[in-house]
N, C-alpha and C positions, 0 to 999 in steps of 0.2 A: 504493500500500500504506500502510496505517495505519501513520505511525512509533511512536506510543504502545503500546507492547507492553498497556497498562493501560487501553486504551479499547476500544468495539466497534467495530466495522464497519458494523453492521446497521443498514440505508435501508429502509424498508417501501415499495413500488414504488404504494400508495395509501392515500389516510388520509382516513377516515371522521370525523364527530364530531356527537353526538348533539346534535339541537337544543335539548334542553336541556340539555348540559352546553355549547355555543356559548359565555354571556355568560365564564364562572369564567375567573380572569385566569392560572390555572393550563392551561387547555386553550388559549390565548393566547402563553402562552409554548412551548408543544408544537409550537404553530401555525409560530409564527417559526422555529423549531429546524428544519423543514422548508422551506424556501423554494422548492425545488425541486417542490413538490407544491401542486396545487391541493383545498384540502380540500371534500368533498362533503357537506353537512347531510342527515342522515336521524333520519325519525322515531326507530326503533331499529333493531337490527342485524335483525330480519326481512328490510327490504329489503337488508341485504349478501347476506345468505342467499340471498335470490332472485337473486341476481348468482353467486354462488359453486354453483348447483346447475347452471348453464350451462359453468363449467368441464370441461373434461375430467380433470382432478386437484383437487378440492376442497381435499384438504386444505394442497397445495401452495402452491395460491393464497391460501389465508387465513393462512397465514404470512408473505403477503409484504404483508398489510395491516393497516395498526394504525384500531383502531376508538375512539377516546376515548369517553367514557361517562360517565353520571352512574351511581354504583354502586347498584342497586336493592334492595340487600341489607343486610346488617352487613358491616363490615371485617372482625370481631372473631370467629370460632368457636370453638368445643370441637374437638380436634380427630378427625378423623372414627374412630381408631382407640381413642377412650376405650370400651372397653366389661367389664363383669365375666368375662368370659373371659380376659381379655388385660391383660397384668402391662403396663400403658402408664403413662405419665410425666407424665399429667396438664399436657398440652400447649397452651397457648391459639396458636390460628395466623391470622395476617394474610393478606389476601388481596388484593390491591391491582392486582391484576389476572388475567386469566384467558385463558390458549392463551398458546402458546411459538413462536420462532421457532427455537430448535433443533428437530432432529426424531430425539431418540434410539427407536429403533424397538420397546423396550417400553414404551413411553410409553404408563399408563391412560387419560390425554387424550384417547387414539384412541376409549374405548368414552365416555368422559364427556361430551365435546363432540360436536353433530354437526356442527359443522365444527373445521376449525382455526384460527378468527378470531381474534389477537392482539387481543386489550379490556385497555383500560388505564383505570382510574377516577380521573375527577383532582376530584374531589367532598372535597379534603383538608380543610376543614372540619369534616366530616362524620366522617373518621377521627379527629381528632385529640380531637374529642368523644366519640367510643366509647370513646378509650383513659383519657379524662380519667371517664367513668361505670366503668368497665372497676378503676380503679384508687382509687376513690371506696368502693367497696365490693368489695376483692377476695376474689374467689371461694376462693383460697389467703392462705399469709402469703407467699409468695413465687411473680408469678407468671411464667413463662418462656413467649415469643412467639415461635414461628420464620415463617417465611417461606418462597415457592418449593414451596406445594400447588398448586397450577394453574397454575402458571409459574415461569420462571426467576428470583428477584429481583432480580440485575441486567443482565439481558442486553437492557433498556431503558433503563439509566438513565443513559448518554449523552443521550436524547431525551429524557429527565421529569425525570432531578437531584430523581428523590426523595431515593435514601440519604441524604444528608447533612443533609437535613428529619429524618428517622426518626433521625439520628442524636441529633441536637439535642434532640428530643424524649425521647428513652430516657434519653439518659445525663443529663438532667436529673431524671430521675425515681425515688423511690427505691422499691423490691421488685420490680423487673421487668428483665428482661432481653429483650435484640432480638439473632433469630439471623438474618443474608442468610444464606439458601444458594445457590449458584448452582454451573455448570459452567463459568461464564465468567471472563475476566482484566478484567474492566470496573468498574477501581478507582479510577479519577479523579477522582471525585467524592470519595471517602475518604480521602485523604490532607489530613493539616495539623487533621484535626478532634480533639475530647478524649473518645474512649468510654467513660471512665471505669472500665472492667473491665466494662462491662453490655452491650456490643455485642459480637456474636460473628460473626466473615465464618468461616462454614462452607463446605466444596468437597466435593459428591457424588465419589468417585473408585470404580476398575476396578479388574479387572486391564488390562494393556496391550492383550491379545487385547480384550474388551469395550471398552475405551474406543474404539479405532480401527474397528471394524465395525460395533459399535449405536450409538455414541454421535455422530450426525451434525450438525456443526453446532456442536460444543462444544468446547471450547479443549484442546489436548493434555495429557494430564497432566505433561508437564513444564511445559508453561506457568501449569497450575493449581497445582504445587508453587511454581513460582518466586513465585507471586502469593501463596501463601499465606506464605511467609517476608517477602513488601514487607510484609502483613499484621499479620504480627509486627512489621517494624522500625515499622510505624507506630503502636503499642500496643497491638493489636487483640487479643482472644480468638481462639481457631481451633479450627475445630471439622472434622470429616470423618465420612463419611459411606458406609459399602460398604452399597450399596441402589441397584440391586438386585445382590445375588451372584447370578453363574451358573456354575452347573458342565460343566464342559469337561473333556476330557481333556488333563492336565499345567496343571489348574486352581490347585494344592497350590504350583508354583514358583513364578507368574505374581503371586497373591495375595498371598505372600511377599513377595516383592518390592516389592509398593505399599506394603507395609509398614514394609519398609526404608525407603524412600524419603519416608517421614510425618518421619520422626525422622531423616531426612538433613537432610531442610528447615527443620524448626522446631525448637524445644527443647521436651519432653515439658512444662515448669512451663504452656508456652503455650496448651497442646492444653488447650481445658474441656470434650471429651467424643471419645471415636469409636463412631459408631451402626454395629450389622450388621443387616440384612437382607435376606432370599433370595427370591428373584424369586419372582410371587405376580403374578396376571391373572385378569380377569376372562376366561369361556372365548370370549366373544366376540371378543377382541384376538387370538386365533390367525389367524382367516381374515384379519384385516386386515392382520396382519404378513404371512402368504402372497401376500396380494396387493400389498403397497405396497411391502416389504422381501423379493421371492425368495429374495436370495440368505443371508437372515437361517434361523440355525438353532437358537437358545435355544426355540421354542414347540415343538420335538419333543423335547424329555427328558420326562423320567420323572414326570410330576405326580398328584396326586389331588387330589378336591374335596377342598377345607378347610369348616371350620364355617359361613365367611363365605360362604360360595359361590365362591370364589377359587381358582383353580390352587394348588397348594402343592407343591415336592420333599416326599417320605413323611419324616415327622419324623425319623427314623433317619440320612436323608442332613442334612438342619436340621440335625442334633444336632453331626455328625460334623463338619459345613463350619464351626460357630459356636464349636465346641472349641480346633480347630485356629485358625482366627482369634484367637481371646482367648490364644491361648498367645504367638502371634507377638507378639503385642503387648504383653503381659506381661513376655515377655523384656526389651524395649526400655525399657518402665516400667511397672513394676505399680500406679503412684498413676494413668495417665490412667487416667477414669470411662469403662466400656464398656458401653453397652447392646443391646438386642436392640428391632428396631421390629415391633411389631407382631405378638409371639410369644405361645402360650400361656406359662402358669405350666407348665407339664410341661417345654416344650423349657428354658425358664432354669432348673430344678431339675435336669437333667441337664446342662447348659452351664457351671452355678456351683456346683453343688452347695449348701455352707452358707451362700454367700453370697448365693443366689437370695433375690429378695425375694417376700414374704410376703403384699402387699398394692401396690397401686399407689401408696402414701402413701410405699413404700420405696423404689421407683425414683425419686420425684420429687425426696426428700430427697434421693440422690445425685448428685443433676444439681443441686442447687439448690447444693451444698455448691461446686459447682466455680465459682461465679460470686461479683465480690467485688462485695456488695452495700451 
């Protein structure tokens, strides 16, 4: 058993690495971090692929394989929720790798990826140059990076000892702020470094019922509280995260509760944001939870098509679950910054009433104000 309450566990059972990403002294160090594994060169992951359709559980199997990679992409996007509909926060999000080896079972992953192949990009070069054009001309006067869109941010970094690279990088850097978020306790790398107030180690949390039956594979929310207060003593920002909410019957105690427990753990000055957002799928992640997750029961409530084309609870029930959230947490301190991810301007003008913002320039301002720049 791992003595390190703050490190992972997770051994990917084979390891992949792109012929061209072979030479970089960064997929080298990956390399050695494995010793136990003989690494295989492939052109690209196609040929994993063709190894993983022979599977009897695909997606099982490609969680338990990390595939290093040269990243064919940008590090750097908009994030995919920026649109005039939707009252969003003008978000720029890192990407540094793609597929999880947790496997919380509404995970979009399932309809994004066709498999579940853990790619890790060690092309850091190449990132550190986006973020230096990125920052050359920013798109804002202040720009905020989160992390953990197509994966965990550190639930590899036992194996990669990125964070403490990203750390280094941010908090040297002045208008921008770097959020991890993870589900995990895999903070050893973080510790002893200077985030400056621009680094934020954010934690997705539950209620107790969701975390323990969907959320497979991810550190208990006691242990993600406990990490998040090491968090704190180590100067960090902290950030939290209810997304996705699901409603259950005796949903109102359960929620509560995670509630209390924010502000058991940390001290309100620490918190620089808590985001809500209510479970939301594409309709094609229903049969796949039916078939990979039986005993999973969130894809039979009450949904309708949204604008996006996404499952959505009918905004009434939004309204009511994102109310009662913001009150709980208002109690406890009405200065933490609370936002809504990925909502219309209808559901925040019934959630805040005068305080809904008016434009996406007004969310962003208030996420920007909680960071000390």
């Amino acid at each position: 058993m791992n003595s390190n309450p703050y490190h992972s566990s997770y051994r990917p059972k084979r390891l992949f690495v792109q012929r061209k990403a072979w030479p970089l002294e960064h997929t080298q160090e990956i390399v050695r971090s494995l010793p136990e594994l003989e690494p295989v060169q492939v052109e690209s992951e196609a040929e994993i692929h063709a190894l993983l359709d022979r599977e009897h559980s695909p997606e099982r199997a490609g969680k338990q394989m990390l595939y290093l990679a040269h990243n064919p992409s940008r590090f750097f996007k908009v994030c995919p929720g920026l649109s005039p509909e939707l009252a969003c926060c003008r978000l720029w999000v890192l990407n540094f790798a793609v597929g999880c080896n947790l496997d919380c079972t509404y995970c979009f992953l399932q309809t994004y990826l066709p498999y579940s192949l853990v790619t890790y990009y060690v092309n850091l070069d190449d990132l550190v140059r986006e973020l230096d054009e990125l920052l050359e001309d920013p798109p804002e006067d202040f720009v905020r990076v989160t992390t953990g869109e197509l994966s965990d941010s550190l639930s590899l970094d036992h194996l990669v000892h990125l964070s403490r690279r990203l750390v280094a990088e941010f908090a040297s850097r002045k208008k921008v702020s770097l959020e991890l978020k993870t589900k995990t306790t895999n903070l050893a790398d973080l510790e002893g470094l200077d985030p400056k107030g621009r680094v934020i180690l954010s934690w997705t949390v539950n209620s107790e019922t969701v975390s323990r039956r969907e959320e497979l594979g991810a550190a208990s929310l006691d242990a993600r509280f406990e990490a998040a207060a090491r968090a704190e003593a180590w100067d960090y920002r902290v950030g939290f995260h209810f997304d996705p909410i699901i409603h259950f019957r005796g949903w109102e105690e359960e929620y509560r509760r995670t509630v209390e427990r924010i502000f058991e753990s940390v001290r309100p000055e620490t918190i620089a944001w808590i985001s809500l957002g209510a479970i939301r799928f594409d309709p094609r992640l229903k049969e796949i939870v039916q078939r990979r997750f039986p005993g999973s029961r969130f894809v039979y409530g009450e949904f309708i098509p949204g604008p996006d084309g996404k499952m959505r609870y009918p905004e009434p029930l939004r309204v009511e679950i994102f109310s009662k959230m913001k009150q709980w947490i208002e109690a406890h301190s009405p200065q933490v910054p609370v936002y809504l991810c990925m909502e219309s301007y209808s559901v925040w003008q019934k959630v805040f009433g005068d305080r809904a913002p008016r434009c996406q320039a007004d969310v962003a301002r208030m996420l920007d104000r909680s960071i000390d720049r």
